[in-house]
C-alpha positions in Angstrom: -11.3 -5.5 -2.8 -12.0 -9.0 -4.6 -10.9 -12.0 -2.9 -11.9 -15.8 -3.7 -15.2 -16.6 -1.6 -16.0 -19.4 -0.3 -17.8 -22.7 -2.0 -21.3 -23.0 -0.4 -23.1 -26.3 -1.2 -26.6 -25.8 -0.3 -27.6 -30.0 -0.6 -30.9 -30.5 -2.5 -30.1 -34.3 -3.7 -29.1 -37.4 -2.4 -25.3 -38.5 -1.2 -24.0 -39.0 -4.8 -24.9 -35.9 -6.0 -22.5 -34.2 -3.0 -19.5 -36.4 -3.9 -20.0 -34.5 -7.5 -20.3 -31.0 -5.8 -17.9 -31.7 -3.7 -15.8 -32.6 -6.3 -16.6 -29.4 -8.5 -16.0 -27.2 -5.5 -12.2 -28.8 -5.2 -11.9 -28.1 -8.6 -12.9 -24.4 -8.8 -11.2 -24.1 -5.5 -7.8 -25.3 -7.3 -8.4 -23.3 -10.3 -9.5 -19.7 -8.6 -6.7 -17.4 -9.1 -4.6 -15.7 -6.2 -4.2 -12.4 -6.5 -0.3 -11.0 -6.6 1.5 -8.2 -6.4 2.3 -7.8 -10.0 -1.8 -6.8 -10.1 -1.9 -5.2 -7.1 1.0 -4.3 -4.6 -1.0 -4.5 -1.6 -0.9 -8.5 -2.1 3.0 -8.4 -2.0 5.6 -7.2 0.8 9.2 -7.3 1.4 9.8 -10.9 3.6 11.8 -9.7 6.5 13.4 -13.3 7.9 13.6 -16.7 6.2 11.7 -19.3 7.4 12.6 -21.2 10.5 11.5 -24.8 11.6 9.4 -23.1 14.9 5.7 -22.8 14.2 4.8 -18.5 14.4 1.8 -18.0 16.8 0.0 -15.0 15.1 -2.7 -12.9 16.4 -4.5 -10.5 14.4 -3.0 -7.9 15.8 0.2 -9.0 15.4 -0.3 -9.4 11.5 -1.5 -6.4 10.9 1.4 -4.7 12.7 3.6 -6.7 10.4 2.0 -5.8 7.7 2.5 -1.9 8.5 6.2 -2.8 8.5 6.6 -5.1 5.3 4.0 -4.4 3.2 5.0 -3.5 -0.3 2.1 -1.1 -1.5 2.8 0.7 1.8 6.4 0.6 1.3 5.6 2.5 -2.6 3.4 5.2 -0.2 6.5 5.9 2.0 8.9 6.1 -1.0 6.8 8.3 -2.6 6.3 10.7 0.1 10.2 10.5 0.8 10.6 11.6 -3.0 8.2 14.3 -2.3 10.0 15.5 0.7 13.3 15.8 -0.8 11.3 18.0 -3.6 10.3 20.3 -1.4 13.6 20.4 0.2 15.3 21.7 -2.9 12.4 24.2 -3.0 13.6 25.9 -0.3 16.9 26.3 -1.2 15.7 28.5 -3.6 15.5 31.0 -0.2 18.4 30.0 1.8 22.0 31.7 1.2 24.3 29.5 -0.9 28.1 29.7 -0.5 30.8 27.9 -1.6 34.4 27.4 -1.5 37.0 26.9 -3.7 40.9 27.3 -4.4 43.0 26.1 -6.8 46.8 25.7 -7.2 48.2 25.9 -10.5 51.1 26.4 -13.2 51.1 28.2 -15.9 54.0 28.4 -18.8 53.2 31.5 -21.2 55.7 31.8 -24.2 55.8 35.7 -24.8 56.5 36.2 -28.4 53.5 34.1 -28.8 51.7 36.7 -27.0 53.1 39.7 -29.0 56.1 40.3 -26.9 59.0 39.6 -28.9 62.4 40.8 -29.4 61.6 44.1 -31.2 59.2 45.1 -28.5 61.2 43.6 -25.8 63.5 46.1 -27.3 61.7 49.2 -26.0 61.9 48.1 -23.0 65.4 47.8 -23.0 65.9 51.7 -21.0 64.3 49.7 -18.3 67.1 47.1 -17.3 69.9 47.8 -15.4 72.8 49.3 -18.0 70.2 50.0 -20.7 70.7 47.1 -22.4 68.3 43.5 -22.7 70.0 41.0 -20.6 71.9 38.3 -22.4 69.8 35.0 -22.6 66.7 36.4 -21.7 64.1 33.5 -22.2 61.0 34.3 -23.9 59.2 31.4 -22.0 57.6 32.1 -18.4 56.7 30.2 -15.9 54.1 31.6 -13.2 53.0 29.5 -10.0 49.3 30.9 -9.2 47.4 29.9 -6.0 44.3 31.3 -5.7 41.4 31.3 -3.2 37.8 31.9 -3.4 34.4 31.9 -1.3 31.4 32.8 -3.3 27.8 34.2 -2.1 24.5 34.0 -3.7 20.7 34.6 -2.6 17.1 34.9 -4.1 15.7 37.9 -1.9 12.6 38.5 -4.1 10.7 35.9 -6.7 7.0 35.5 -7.4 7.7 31.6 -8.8 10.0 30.7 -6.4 7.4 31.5 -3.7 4.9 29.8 -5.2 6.6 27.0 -5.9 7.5 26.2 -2.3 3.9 26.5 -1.6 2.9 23.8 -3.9 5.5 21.6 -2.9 4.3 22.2 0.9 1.1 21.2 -0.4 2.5 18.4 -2.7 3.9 16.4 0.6 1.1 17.0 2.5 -0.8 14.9 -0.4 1.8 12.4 -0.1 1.5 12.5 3.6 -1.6 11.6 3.5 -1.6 9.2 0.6 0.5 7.1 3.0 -2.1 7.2 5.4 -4.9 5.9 3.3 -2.4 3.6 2.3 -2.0 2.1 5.7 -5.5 2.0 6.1 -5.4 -0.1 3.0 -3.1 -2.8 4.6 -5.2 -2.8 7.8 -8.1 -3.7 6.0 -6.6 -6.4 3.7 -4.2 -7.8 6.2 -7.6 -8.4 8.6 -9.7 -9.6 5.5 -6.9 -12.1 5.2 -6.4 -13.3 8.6 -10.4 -13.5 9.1 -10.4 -15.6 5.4 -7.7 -17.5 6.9 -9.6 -18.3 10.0 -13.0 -19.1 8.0 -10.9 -21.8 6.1 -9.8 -23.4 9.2 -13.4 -23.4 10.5 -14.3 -25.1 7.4 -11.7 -27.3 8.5 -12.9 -27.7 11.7 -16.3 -29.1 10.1 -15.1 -31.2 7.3 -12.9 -33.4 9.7 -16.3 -33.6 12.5 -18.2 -34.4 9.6 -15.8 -36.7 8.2 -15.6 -38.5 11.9 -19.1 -38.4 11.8 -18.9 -40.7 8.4 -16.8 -42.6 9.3 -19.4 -43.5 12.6 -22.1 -44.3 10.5 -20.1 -46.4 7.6 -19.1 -48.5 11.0 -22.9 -48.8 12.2 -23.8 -49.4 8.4 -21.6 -51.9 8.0 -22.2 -54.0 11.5 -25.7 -53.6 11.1 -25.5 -55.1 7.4 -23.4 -58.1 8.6 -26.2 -58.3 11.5 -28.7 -58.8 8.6 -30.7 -56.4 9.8 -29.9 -53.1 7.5 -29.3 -54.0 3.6 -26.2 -53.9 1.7 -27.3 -50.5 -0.5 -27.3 -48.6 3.4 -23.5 -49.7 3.8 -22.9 -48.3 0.1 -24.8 -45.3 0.9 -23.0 -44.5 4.4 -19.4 -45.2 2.0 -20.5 -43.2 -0.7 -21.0 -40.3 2.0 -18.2 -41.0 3.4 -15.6 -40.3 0.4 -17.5 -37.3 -0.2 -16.4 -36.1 3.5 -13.1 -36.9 2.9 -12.7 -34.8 -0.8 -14.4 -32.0 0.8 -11.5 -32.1 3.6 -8.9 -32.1 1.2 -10.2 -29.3 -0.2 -11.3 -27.5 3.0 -7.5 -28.2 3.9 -5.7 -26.9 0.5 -8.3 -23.7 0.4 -6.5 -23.3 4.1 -3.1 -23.7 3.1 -3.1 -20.9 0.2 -5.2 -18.5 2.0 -2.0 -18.9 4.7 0.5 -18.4 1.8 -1.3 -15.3 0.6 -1.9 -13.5 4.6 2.2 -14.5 4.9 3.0 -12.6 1.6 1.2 -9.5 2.5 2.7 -9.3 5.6 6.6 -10.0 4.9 6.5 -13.7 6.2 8.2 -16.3 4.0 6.1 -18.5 2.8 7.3 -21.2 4.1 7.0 -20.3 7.4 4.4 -22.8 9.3 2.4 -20.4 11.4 -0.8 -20.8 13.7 -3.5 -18.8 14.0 -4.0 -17.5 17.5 -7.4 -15.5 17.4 -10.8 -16.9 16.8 -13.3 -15.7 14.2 -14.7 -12.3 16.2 -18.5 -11.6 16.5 -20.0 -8.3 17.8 -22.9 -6.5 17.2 -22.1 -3.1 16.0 -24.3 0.2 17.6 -26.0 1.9 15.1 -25.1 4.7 12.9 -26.9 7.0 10.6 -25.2 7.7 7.8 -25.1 11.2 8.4 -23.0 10.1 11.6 -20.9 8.0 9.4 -20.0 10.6 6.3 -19.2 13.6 8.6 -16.4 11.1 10.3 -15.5 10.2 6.5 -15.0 13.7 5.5 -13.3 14.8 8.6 -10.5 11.4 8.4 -10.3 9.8 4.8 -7.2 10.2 3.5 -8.4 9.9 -0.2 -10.2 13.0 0.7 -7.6 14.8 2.0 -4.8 14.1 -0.7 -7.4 15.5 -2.6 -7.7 18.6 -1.1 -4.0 19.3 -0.9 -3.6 18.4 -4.8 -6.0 21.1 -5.4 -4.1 23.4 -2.8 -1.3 22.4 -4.9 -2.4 22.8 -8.6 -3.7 26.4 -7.2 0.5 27.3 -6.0 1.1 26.0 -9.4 -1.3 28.2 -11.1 -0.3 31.2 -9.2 3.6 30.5 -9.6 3.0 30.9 -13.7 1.1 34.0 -13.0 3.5 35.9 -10.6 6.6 35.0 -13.6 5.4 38.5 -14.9 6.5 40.1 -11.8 10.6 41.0 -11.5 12.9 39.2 -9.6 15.6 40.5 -7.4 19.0 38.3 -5.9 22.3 38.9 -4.9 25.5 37.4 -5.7 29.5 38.1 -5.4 32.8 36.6 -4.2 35.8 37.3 -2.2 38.9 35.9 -3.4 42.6 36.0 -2.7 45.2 35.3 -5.2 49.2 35.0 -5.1 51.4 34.7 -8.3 54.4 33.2 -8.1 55.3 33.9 -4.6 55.1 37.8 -5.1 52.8 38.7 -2.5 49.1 38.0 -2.5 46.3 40.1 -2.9 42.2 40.3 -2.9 39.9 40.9 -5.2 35.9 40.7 -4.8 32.5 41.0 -6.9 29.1 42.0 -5.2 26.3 42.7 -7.0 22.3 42.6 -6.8 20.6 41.1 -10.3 17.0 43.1 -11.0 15.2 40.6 -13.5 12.6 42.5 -15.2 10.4 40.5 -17.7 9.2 42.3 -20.8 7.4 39.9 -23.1 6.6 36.8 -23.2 2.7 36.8 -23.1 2.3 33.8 -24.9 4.3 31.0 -23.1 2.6 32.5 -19.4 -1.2 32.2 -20.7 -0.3 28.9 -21.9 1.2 27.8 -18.6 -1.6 29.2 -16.7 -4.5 27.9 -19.2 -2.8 24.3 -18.3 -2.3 24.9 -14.6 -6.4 26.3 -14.4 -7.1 22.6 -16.4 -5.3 20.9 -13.8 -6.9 22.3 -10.7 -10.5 22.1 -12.5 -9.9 18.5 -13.2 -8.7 17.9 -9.1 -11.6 20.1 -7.9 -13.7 17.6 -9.9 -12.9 14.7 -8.3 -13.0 16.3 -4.9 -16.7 16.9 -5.3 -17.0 13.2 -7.5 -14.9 12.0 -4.0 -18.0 13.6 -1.4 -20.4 11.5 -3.3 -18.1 8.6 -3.4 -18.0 8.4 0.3 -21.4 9.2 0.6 -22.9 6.1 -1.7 -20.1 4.0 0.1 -21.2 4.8 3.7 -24.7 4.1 2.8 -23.5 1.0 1.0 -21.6 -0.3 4.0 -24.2 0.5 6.5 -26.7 -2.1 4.5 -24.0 -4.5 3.8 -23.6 -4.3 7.9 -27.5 -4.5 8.8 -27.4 -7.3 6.1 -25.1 -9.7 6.9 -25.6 -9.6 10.4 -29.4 -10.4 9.7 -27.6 -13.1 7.7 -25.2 -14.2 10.9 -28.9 -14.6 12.9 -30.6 -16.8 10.4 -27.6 -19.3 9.9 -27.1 -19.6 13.5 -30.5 -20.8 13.7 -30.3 -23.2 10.5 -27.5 -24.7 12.3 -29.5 -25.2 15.3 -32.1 -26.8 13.7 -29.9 -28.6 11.4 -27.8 -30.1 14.5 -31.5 -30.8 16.3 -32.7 -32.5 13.2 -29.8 -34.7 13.0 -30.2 -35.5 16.4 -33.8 -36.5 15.7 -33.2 -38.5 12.7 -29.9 -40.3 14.6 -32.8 -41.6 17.0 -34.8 -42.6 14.6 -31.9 -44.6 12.9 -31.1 -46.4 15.7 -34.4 -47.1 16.4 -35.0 -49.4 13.3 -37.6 -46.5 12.4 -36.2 -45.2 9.1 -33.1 -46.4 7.0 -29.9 -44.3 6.8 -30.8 -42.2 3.9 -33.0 -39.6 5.9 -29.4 -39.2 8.4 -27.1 -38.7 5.6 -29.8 -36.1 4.4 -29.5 -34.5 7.9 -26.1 -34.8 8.0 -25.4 -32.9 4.5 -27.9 -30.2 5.6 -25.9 -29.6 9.1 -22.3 -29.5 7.1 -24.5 -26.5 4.0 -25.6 -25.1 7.2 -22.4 -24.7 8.5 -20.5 -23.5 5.7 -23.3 -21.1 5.6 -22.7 -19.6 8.6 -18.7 -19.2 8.1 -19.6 -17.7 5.1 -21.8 -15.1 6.8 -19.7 -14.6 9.6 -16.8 -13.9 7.8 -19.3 -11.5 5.2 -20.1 -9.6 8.4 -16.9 -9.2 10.2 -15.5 -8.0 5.9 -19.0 -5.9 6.0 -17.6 -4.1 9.4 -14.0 -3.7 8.2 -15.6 -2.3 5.3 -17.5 0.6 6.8 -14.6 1.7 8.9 -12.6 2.4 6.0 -15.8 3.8 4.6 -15.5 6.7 7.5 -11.7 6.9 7.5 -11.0 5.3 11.0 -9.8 1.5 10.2 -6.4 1.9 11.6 -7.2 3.4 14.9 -10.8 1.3 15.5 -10.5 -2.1 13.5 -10.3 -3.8 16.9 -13.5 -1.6 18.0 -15.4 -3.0 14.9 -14.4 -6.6 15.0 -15.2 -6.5 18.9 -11.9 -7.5 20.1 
C-alpha cells in the first residue's frame, strides 16, 4: 500500500535555510497526489448521509466499522460473491424437478374446402345426415372454441457435467467467499493506516503551533532586548526570520491535515464535508515476539488470498473433470398431463411421459480440447498457490524486520527528543544569561521541531509496520486492536 509520507526536515543550516525547506516541503506537500478510487477502489466508498453542521467524534474503531459498511472495494467483493451465489443456484436446478403450468383459451375459424373438404367430398358424406341429403346452407366455415390445460414435468436423474459443474460452482463461491474476506481485511488495514496518518498530521500540528508560540516568545524577547540595546538588531531579524518559517510550516502541517481527513472520510462513506474529530490518540505498544515460523503457520491456516486460491484450484479441477465425464450418457425424464375441451363438447386428457437416454458417440476432438484447456487452467492456479506459500513467507519475514525496525527507530527518536528538549532548555539559559546570542537557540529550537517530526514519523512507521504483519498472517480484522495495543 503507497501512501504520501511525511516531510522530515532534518536542520543542518541556519534559520534561512529552514524558511526554504519549509517552503519546499509545502510545496511537494501540495503537489503529492491523492490516491482515488478510479486507481484503486479501496480509496472510494459509497457516502451513506450528507454532511451535517455537528462535528463527528470518530474513534478508530468506529472508522473502521464504517468502512466495513461503505467501503467501495468491499462493496465490488460482496457483489461479486452475490453473482457467484446466484451461479451456483442455477447449477442446482440442473437436479431439482422442474414443472410448469400453462392453459390457454382460444378460437379457431377453419374454412374446410381450404382443407380438402369441399362440396364433392362433403357429398359422400351425404348417407350420413338425416334424410340422406347435405343440409341446405351448410357453411363451409367453422368455428371451434378450444380451452386447454397443461402441467408439464422434467428432471436430470443422471449427468456426469451437470455434477461436476455444481461442484465447481460450490467451489467457485467458496473463492468468492473468501475473496470478500481478504477484502475486508484490506479495508481494516487501510482504514487504520488512514486514521493513524490522520492522527500523525495532527501531531505535526500539535508541534508546529508550540513551536510557532515558541517563535513568537523569542521574536518578543528579541525585540525588547534590541530596543534595550543590549542584543543587536541582526538577533531580532534572526528570531523573525524563524518565526515566518514556523508559521509556513503550520500551514502546511494544517493543509497536510485537512486532505489526509478528506481521504480517511472517503474510504469510509463520510461526505467530505463532514467536520469530524479525531477521538483516539496515536497508539504505542511493544509487540511480543514471534518467529516467523509462528507467524507463516497462522498465515497459511487464515489468509484469505490463500484460501481463494485453493478453492480456484478445487474449482478448475470440477471443471476439468466436468469435460471429461461429457463422454459418459446422460439420463432425464420429462412428460405432461393436459386436459383439453373443444367447443363445449366435453373435455378430455391426454399425457406424454418419457425418459431421454443421451448416449455420446463421437466427438473426441472438441472433449480433449476442453480438457487440454481446463488441465492449463488448474496448472496455472496450482502455480500461484505454491508462488502464494513463498509470498507469505518473504512477507512475514519482511514484516517481522520492518516491526523489530521501527520500533528500534520509535526508541532512538524518543531519546533525540529528549535531548533535543534538554538542549533547548540549556541553550534558553544560556540566552537569558547574556552568555550566547540567539542563534545557538534557534539552532536548538529547529533540532527539537526535526526531532519531533522524527518521531511521528517513526511512530506512525511502527504502528503501519504492526498493521502490516497482521495482515501478513491473515488476522487483521479480528486482532488490529491487539497489534496497535488498544
Amino acid at each position: 500500500m503507497n501512501r504520501a509520507r511525511y516531510f522530515v526536515f532534518r536542520r543542518t543550516a541556519g534559520p534561512v535555510f529552514l524558511a526554504i525547506a519549509a517552503l519546499a516541503g509545502a510545496g511537494a506537500a501540495a503537489q503529492a497526489p491523492n490516491p482515488t478510487s478510479a486507481a484503486n477502489p479501496f480509496f472510494g466508498s459509497v457516502t451513506a448521509h450528507p454532511a451535517s453542521d455537528e462535528t463527528l467524534k470518530l474513534s478508530l474503531d468506529e472508522a473502521i466499522r464504517l468502512g466495513l459498511q461503505n467501503n467501495l472495494g468491499l462493496k465490488q467483493a460482496e457483489n461479486g460473491e452475490k453473482a457467484l451465489r446466484g451461479e451456483k443456484n442455477e447449477a442446482l436446478q440442473n437436479f431439482l424437478p422442474t414443472v410448469t403450468v400453462d392453459g390457454d383459451l382460444g378460437v379457431h375459424q377453419q374454412n374446410l374446402a381450404a382443407l380438402g373438404f369441399g362440396p364433392g367430398v362433403i357429398s359422400m358424406f351425404a348417407p350420413l345426415f338425416p334424410g340422406g341429403k347435405i343440409p341446405a346452407g351448410l357453411s363451409y366455415i367453422t368455428r371451434d372454441d378450444l380451452t386447454e390445460g397443461q402441467i408439464h414435468f422434467g428432471e436430470m436423474l443422471f449427468s456426469g457435467p451437470v455434477i461436476a459443474g455444481y461442484k465447481a460452482a460450490g467451489a467457485a463461491t467458496k473463492a468468492a467467499y473468501f475473496a470478500k474476506m481478504d477484502a475486508r481485511g484490506e479495508v481494516v488495514e487501510q482504514v487504520a493506516a488512514a486514521y493513524l496518518h490522520a492522527i500523525a498530521a495532527a501531531s505535526e500540528v500539535d508541534n508546529a503551533r508550540a513551536l510557532e508560540a515558541t517563535g513568537e516568545l523569542l521574536l518578543s524577547q528579541a525585540h525588547a532586548a534590541h530596543e534595550a540595546g543590549t542584543a543587536s538588531n541582526l538577533d531580532e531579524l534572526r528570531a523573525r526570520v524563524q518565526l515566518q518559517a514556523q508559521q509556513q510550516a503550520l500551514i502546511a502541517a494544517e493543509n497536510l491535515l485537512e486532505k489526509n481527513l478528506i481521504l480517511l472520510k472517503r474510504e469510509i462513506g463520510l461526505d467530505p464535508g463532514q467536520k469530524i474529530a479525531l477521538t483516539d490518540p496515536a497508539p504505542y505498544s511493544e509487540l511480543a515476539a514471534q518467529t516467523p515460523e509462528e507467524v507463516r503457520a497462522t498465515a497459511y491456516k487464515n489468509r484469505q488470498d490463500y484460501r481463494t486460491l485453493q478453492n480456484e484450484a478445487v474449482e478448475y479441477k470440477a471443471v476439468q473433470a466436468a469435460y471429461r465425464s461429457q463422454r459418459l450418457p446422460s439420463l432425464s425424464f420429462g412428460g405432461y398431463y393436459g386436459v383439453s375441451q373443444v367447443g363445449g363438447a366435453g373435455s378430455h386428457g391426454n399425457f406424454v411421459a418419457q425418459g431421454t437416454l443421451s448416449v455420446p458417440l463421437f466427438r473426441e476432438a472438441r472433449l480433449r480440447g476442453d480438457i487440454e484447456a481446463a488441465q492449463a487452467q488448474r496448472s496455472a492456479v496450482d502455480a500461484q498457490l505454491a508462488d502464494l506459500r513463498g509470498r507469505i513467507d518473504q512477507q512475514v519475514r519482511s514484516a517481522l524486520l520492518d516491526v523489530d525496525a521501527t520500533a528500534k527507530l520509535v526508541e532512538v527518536a524518543r531519546s533525540n527528543v529528549e535531548l533535543a528538549t534538554r538542549a533547548l532548555s540549556d541553550e534558553t539559559d544560556r540566552v537569558n544569561a547574556g552568555v550566547d546570542d540567539n542563534l545557538p537557540l534557534v539552532t536548538a529550537q529547529s533540532t527539537l521541531a526535526s526531532a519531533q517530526s522524527n518521531l511521528v514519523e517513526s511512530l506512525y512507521q511502527y504502528n503501519l509496520s504492526k498493521l502490516a504483519l497482521a495482515r501478513a498472517a491473515g488476522i487483521i480484522e479480528e486482532q488490529y486492536r491487539v497489534y496497535l495495543g488498544r
